[in-house]
C-alpha positions in Angstrom: 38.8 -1.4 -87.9 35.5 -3.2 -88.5 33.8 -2.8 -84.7 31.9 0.5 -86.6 31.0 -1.5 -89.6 29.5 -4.2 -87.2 27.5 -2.0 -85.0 25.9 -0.3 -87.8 25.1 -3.9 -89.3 24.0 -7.2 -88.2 24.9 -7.4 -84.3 24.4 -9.4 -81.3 25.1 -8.4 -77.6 26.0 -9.5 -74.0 24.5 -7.9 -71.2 27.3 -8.2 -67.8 25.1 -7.6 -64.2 21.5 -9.1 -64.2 20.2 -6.6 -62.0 17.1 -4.2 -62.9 19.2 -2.0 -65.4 20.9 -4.8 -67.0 17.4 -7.3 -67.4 15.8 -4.6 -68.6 18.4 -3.9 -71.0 18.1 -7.9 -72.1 14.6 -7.1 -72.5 15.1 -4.7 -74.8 17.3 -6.4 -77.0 15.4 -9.2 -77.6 12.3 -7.7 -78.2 14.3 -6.2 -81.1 15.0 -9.9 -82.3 18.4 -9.0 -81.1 20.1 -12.5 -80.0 21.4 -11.8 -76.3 23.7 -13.2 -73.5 23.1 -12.5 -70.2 25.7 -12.8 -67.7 26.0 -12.6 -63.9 27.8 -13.3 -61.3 25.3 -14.8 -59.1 24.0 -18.1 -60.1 20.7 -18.2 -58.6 19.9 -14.8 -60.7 20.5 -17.4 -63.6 19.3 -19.8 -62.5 15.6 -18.4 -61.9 16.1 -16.1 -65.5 17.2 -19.8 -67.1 13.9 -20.8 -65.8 11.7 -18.0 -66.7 11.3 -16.1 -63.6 11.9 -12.5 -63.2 13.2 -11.2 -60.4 12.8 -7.7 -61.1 9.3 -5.8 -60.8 9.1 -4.3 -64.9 9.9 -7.5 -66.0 7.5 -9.9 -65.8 7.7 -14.1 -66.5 5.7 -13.9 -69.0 7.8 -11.6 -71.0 10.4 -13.4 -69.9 8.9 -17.1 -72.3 8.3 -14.6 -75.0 11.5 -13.6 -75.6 13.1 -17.0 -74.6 14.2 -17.1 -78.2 17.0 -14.6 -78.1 17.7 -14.7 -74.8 20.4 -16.9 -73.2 21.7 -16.8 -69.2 25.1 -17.5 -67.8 27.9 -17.3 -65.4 30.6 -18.0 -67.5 32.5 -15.4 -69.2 33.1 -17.2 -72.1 29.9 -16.9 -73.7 30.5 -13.5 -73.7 33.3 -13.5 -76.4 31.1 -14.3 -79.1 29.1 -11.0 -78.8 29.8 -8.0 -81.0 28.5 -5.3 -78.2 29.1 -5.7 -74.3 27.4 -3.7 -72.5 28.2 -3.0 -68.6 25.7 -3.1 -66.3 27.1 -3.6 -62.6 26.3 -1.6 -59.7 28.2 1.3 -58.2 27.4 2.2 -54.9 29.1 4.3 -52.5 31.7 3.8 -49.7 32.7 5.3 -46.5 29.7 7.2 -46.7 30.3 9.2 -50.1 33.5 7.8 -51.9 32.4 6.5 -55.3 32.8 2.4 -55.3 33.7 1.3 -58.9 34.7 -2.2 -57.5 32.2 -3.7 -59.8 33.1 -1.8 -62.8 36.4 -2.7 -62.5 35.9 -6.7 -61.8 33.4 -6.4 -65.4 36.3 -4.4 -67.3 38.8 -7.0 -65.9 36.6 -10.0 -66.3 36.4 -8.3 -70.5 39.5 -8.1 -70.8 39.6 -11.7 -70.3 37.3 -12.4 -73.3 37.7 -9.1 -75.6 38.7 -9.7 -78.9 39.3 -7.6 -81.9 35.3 -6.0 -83.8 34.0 -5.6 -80.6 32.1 -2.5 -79.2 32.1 -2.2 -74.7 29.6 0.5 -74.0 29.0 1.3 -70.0 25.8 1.9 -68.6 26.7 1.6 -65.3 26.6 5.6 -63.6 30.7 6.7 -62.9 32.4 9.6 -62.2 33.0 11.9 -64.9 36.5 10.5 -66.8 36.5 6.6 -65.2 35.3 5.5 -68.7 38.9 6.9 -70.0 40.7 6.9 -67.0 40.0 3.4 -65.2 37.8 1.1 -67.8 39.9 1.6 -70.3 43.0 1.0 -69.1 42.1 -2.5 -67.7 40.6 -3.4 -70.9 44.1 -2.5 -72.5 45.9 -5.1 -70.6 44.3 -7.7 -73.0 46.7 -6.3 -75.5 44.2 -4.6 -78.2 44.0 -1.2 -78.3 41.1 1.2 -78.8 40.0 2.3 -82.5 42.9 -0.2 -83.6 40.5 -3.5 -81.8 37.7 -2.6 -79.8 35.8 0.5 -79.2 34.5 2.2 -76.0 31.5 4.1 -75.3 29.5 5.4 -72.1 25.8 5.7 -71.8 24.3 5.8 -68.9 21.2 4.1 -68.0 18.1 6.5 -67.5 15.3 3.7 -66.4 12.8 5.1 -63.4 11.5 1.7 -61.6 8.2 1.2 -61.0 7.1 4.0 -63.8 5.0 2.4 -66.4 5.0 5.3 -69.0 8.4 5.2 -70.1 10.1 1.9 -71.1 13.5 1.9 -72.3 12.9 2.3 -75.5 11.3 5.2 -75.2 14.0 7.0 -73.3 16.4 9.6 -75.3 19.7 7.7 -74.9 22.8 9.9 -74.4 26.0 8.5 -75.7 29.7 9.6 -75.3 32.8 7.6 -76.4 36.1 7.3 -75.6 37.0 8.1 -79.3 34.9 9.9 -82.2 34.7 6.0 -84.0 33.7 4.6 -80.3 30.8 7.5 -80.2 29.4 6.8 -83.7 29.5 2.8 -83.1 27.6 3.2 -79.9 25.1 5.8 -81.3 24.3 2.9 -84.4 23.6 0.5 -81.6 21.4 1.9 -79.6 19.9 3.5 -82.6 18.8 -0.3 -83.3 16.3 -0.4 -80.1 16.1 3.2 -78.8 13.8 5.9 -80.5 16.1 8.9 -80.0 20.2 9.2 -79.3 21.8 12.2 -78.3 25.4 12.1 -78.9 28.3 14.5 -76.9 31.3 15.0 -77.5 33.0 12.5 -75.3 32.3 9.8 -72.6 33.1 12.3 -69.8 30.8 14.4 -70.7 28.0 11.3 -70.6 29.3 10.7 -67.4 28.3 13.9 -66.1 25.3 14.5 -67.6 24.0 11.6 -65.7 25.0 12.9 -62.4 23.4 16.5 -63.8 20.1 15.0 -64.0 20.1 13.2 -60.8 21.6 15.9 -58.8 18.9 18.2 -60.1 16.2 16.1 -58.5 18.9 15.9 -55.1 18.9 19.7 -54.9 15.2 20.4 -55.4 14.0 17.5 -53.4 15.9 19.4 -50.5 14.7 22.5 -51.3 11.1 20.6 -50.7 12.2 19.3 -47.5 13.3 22.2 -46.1 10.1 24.4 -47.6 7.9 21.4 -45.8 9.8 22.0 -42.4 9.6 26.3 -42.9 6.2 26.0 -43.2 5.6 23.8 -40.3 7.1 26.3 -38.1 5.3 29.2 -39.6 1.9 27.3 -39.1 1.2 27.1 -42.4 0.1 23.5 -44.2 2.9 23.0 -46.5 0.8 20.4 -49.0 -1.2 22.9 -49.7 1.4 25.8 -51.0 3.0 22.8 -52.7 -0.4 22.5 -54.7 -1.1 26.4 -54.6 3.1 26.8 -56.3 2.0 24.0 -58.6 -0.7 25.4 -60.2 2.0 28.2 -62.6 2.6 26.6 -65.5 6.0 27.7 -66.0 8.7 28.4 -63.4 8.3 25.4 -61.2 8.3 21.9 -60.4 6.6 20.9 -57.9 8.9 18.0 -55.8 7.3 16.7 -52.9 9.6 16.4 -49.7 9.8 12.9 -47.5 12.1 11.5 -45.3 15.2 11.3 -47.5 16.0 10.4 -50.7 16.8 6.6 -51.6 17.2 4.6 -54.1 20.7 3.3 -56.6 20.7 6.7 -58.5 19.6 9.9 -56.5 20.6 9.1 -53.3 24.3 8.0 -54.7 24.9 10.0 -58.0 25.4 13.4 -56.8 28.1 12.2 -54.4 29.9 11.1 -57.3 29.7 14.4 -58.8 30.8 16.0 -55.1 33.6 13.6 -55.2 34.6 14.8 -58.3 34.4 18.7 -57.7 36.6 18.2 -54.5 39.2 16.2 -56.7 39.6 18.7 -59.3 39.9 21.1 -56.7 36.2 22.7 -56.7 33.9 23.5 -54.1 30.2 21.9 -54.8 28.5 24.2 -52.3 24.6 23.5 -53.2 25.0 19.9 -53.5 27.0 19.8 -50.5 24.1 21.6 -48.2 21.2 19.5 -50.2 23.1 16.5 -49.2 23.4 17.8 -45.5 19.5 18.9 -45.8 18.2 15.5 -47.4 20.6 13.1 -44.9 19.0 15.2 -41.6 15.3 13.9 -43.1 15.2 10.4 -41.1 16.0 12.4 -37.7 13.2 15.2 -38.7 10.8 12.3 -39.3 11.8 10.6 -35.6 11.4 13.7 -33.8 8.2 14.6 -35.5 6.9 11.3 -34.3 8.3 11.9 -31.0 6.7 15.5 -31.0 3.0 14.2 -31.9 3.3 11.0 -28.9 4.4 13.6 -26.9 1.2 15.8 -27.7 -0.9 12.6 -26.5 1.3 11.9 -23.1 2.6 9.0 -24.9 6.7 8.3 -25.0 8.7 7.1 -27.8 10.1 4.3 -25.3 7.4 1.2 -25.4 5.3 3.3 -27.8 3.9 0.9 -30.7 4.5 2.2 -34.2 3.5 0.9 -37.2 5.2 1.6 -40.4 3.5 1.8 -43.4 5.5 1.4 -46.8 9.5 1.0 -46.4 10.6 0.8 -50.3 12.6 3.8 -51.2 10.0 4.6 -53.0 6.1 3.9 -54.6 5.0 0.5 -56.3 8.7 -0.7 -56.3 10.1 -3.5 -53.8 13.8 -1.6 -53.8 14.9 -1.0 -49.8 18.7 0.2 -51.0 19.1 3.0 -49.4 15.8 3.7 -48.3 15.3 6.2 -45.9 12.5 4.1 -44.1 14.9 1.8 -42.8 17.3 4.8 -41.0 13.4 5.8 -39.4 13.3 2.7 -37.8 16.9 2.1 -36.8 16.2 5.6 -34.6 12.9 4.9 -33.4 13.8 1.3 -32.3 17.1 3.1 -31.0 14.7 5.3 -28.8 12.7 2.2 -27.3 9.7 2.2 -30.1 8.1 -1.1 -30.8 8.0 -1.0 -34.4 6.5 -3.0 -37.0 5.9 -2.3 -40.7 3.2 -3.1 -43.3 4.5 -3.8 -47.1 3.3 -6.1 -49.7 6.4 -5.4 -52.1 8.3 -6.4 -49.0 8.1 -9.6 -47.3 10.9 -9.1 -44.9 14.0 -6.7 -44.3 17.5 -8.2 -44.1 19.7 -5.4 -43.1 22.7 -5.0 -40.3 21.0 -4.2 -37.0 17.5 -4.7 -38.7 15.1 -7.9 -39.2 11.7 -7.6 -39.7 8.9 -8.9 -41.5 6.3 -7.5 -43.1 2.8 -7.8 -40.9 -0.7 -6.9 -43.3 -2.1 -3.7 -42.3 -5.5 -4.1 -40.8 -8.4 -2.3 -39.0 -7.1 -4.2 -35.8 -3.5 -3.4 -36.6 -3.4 0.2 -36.8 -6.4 0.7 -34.3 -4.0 -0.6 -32.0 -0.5 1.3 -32.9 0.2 4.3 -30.8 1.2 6.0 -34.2 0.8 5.2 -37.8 3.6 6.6 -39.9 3.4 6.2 -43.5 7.2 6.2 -45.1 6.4 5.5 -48.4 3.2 6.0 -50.5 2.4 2.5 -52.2 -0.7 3.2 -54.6 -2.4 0.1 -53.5 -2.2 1.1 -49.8 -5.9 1.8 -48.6 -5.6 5.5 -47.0 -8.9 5.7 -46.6 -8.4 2.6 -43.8 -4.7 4.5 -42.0 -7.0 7.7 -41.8 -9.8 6.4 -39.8 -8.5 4.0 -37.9 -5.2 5.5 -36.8 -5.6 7.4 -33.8 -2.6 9.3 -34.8 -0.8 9.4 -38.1 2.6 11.0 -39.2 2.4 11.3 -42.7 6.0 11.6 -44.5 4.8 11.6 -47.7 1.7 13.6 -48.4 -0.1 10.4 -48.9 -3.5 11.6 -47.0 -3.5 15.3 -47.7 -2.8 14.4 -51.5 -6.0 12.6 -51.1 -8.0 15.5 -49.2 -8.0 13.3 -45.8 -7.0 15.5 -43.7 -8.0 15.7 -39.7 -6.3 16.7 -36.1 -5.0 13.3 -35.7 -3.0 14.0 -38.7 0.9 15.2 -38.5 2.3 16.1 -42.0 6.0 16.5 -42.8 
């Protein structure tokens, strides 16, 4: 068939889900000169793209006019049959608390099949379980009637963008790529060849698939190693920031992870679920990843009880008590609340009778069921006032400095202080 020919020659693309992966994927594209498509679902994410405003935080507006060009934004499907390379980039949560949810996936295959037609290349980026690429995706996309390697080709590469990190754009990012045939792999590998400085190529999708979950499952486990090393050496009176700097200090051997009150976020608080899915399906037993889970899901009830212990120490209860929250991304410099463990901290202390605001300037307001609050700046008054400070996520532009001298008590979850040598009695670290 020609799809291989095409990738490795003059191509265009469409980009399906406008979210953070798949804008920043756009991005990338057109910065190559590559002509691009955009489409979503949602027409006000068009809408405000059409008219050259970002709605994600590594993308700015200006960026945005620059690449005008070779960019185009759309809710109709259509436009996407035109494209030689589709690339998927929807969302895929979890359900009934760790059940992979490839709704989306499946609505963007089905919503392909619609359009494909015979040269084109459908590479996922969205993160799946190991096998949906061959099992699920490509089924659907066989109802249109063309068949893989005969009509269209199929690869899997998942995205491997860290928000809010300024050293590595997406270019610069090895890009592994696994297809659902030996033709599919090599016309995926061309493509991202075109805009990525290194591709790593396996053997097949599945094994893409996995080695996604591999990487974020590594920072799962380890992350609740940190947690529980941060509660061991609470109890044993010792102040666990400093052995994480003392442990950090080898220079081979270790990582040093800093623990917090949970893990959050669309990749590491969801992927290794996927993987645990998985192993229980194929009849396995994903021990470690099982007790990390249970260790990293327990943090938001270590960080309530902590605040509870240090009011407690002061003759103050956690019913009428006034907290104030600083930082409720999932985590630094980003404006990204899915799944953060911040918002779990206050559903418990407002469950427990707390009065409790938050400070945030990458969030305005939080929308979530049982939970709506706005943002409030953080000021001398402010936190001179609070019963107890606790800072939930460590936003570079907060001014420590300020939470350390006037908060008469502060729960730190995050290091924030002791990472900047403020450290005092009125000071609980995790």
């Amino acid at each position: 068939m020609s799809t291989a020919g095409t990738a490795l020659g003059c191509w265009d693309a469409g980009v399906i889900g406008l979210g953070y992966t798949g804008l920043s994927l756009v991005v990338a594209l057109a910065h190559e000169g590559i002509p691009v498509t955009g489409f979503d679902i949602d027409p006000a994410i068009v809408e405000e793209l059409t008219a050259g405003r970002s709605h994600v935080l590594d993308v700015d507006d200006r960026e945005l006019a620059d690449l005008a060009p070779h960019t185009f934004f759309t809710t109709d499907e259509r436009a996407l049959a035109s494209r030689n390379v589709l690339f998927v980039c929807v969302p895929t949560p979890l359900r009934n608390g760790d059940e992979p949810d490839l709704s989306h996936v499946e609505d963007a295959a089905r919503l392909l099949a619609g359009v494909l037609h015979p040269g084109q290349v459908v590479i996922i980026e969205s993160t799946t379980h190991p096998g949906a690429t061959e099992e699920i995706i490509l089924p659907i996309l066989e109802r249109s009637g063309l068949v893989l390697d005969r009509d269209f080709l199929l690869a899997h590469a998942p995205e491997r963008l860290d928000p809010g990190n300024p050293s590595y754009r997406l270019g610069d990012i090895a890009r592994v790529v696994g297809g659902a045939s030996p033709a599919s792999t090599a016309a995926a590998v061309a493509v991202y060849r075109r805009f990525v400085a290194k591709v790593h190529p396996v053997a097949n999708a599945r094994t893409a698939e996995m080695a996604k979950l591999l990487e974020n499952s590594f920072r799962f486990v380890n992350i609740a190693l940190a947690n529980e090393m941060a509660d061991l050496a609470r109890h044993l009176g010792v102040d666990g920031w400093e052995v994480l700097e003392a442990a950090a200090t080898k220079p081979f051997g270790f990582l040093p992870f800093t623990p917090g009150p949970g893990v959050g976020g669309h990749c590491i608080a969801v992927d290794p679920y996927y993987l645990t899915w998985s192993a229980r399906r194929a009849g396995a037993t994903p021990a470690l990843l099982d007790l990390a889970g249970r260790v990293n899901r327990r943090m938001p009830q270590v960080v309530a009880d902590l605040v509870g212990e240090a009011l407690a120490e002061r003759a103050t209860p956690v019913e009428g008590a006034r907290i104030l929250v600083v930082g409720v991304a999932y985590k630094a410099d980003v404006a990204d609340v899915r799944n953060s463990p911040a918002l779990e901290c206050i559903r418990l202390l407002t469950g427990a009778g707390a009065d409790v605001a938050y400070a945030d300037a990458h969030v305005p307001l939080i929308r979530q069921p049982g939970l709506s609050l706005d943002a409030v700046p953080l000021t001398a008054k402010r936190l001179a006032a609070s019963d107890c400070v606790l800072v939930l996520c460590d936003h570079a532009a907060v001014n420590y400095q300020a939470v350390f001298h006037h908060g008469r008590l502060v729960v730190d979850a995050r290091g924030a202080l002791a990472r900047r040598g403020l450290r005092g009695s009125h000071v609980r670290n995790l």
